[in-house]
N, C-alpha and C positions, 0 to 999 in steps of 0.2 A: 504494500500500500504506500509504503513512503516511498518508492521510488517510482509509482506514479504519478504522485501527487508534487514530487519535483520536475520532474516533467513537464506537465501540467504547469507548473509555477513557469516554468522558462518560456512554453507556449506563449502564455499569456503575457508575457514579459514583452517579447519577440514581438508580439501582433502590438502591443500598446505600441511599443517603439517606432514599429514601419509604419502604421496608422499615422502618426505623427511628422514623418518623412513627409508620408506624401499629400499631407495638409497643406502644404505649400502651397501660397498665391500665385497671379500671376506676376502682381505685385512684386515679390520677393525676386521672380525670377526675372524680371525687366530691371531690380536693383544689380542684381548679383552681374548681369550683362552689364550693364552701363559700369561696375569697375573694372571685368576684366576686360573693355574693351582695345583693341590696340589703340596705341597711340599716334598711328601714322597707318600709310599705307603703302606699299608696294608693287609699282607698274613694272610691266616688260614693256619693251621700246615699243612705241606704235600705239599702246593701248591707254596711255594717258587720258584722263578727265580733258576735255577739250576747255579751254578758258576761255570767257567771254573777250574777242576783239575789243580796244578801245574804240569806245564810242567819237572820240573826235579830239584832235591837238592839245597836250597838255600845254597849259601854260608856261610863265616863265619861272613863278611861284614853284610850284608842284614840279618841275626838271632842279630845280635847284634845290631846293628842302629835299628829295631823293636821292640827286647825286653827284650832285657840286657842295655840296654844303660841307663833305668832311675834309674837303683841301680851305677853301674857297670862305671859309669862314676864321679859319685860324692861320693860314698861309702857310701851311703845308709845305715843304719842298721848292718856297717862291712863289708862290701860287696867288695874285693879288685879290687882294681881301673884300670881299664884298662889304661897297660903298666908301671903298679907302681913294680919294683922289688920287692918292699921290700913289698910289700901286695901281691906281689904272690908267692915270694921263699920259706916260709913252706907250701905250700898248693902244688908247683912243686915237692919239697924233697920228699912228699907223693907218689909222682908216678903219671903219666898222671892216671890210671884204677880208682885210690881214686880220681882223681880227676874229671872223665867220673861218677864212682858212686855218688858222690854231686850232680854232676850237675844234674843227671836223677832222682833222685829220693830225692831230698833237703836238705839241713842241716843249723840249727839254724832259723833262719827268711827267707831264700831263699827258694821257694815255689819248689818243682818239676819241672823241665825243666825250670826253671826260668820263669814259666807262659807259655810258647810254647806249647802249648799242643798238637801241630800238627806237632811240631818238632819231626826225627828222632835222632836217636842215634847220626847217624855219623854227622846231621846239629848240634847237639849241642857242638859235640867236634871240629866241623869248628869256633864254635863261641868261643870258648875257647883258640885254637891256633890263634882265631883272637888279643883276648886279650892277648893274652901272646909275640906274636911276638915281638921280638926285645927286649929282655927283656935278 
C-alpha cells in the first residue's frame, strides 16, 4: 500500500507541475520573444531590406551636420572652420568653381566630397555656402 500510494503522491505531483507549465499566456510568450529577440539582422548580398530613395536634395544644413561637421567645425587636419573668415577668405578669393573643385574631388587631407559619397554636386556647394554664410 505504501508504495502505491507514493506513486500516486509523484503522479499527482507530476500532473500539478505540467498543468502549471502549460498555463502559460500568450502574454508570457510574446514577453519571453521580445527578450530573446536578436539584436540585429543578417542579409546575404542581394537580399537587403530595400531603403527608401531620398525624396529630394539635402540641404546645406543636413550635408554639413552629417558630414563636414567633424573636420569643419574644429579644423581638423587644416580644415577651415565653419564661419571663421579668416580660414575661408583665400580659399573665397579663389572663386566659388576652385572652391566647388576641392570640395568634389579633395585636396591635401580632405577626402572627395568630404566623405558624401552620395552627395551631388549642387548638395555639396549647399554645404559650403552653409559654411561660408555670414562670413
Amino acid at each position: 500500500m505504501d508504495m502505491s500510494r507514493s506513486v500516486l503522491s509523484v503522479l499527482f505531483a507530476a500532473l500539478t507541475f505540467s498543468t502549471a507549465a502549460f498555463a502559460t499566456s500568450q502574454a508570457d510568450y510574446d514577453a519571453i520573444a521580445e527578450r530573446i529577440k536578436p539584436v540585429g539582422d543578417v542579409y546575404l548580398a542581394g537580399s537587403e531590406p530595400v531603403v527608401a530613395e531620398p525624396t529630394g536634395p539635402r540641404d546645406g544644413a543636413k550635408v554639413y551636420g552629417t558630414f563636414c561637421i567633424a573636420c569643419h567645425a574644429s579644423g581638423v587636419s587644416g580644415a577651415p572652420i565653419k564661419g571663421n573668415a579668416g580660414d575661408w577668405a583665400p580659399r573665397i578669393a579663389q572663386g566659388k568653381d576652385v572652391l566647388q573643385q576641392h570640395a568634389i574631388n579633395g585636396l591635401n587631407l580632405m577626402p572627395p566630397r568630404g566623405t558624401c559619397m552620395d552627395c551631388s554636386d549642387d548638395e555639396i556647394m549647399a554645404a559650403i555656402e552653409h559654411m561660408i554664410e555670414g562670413l
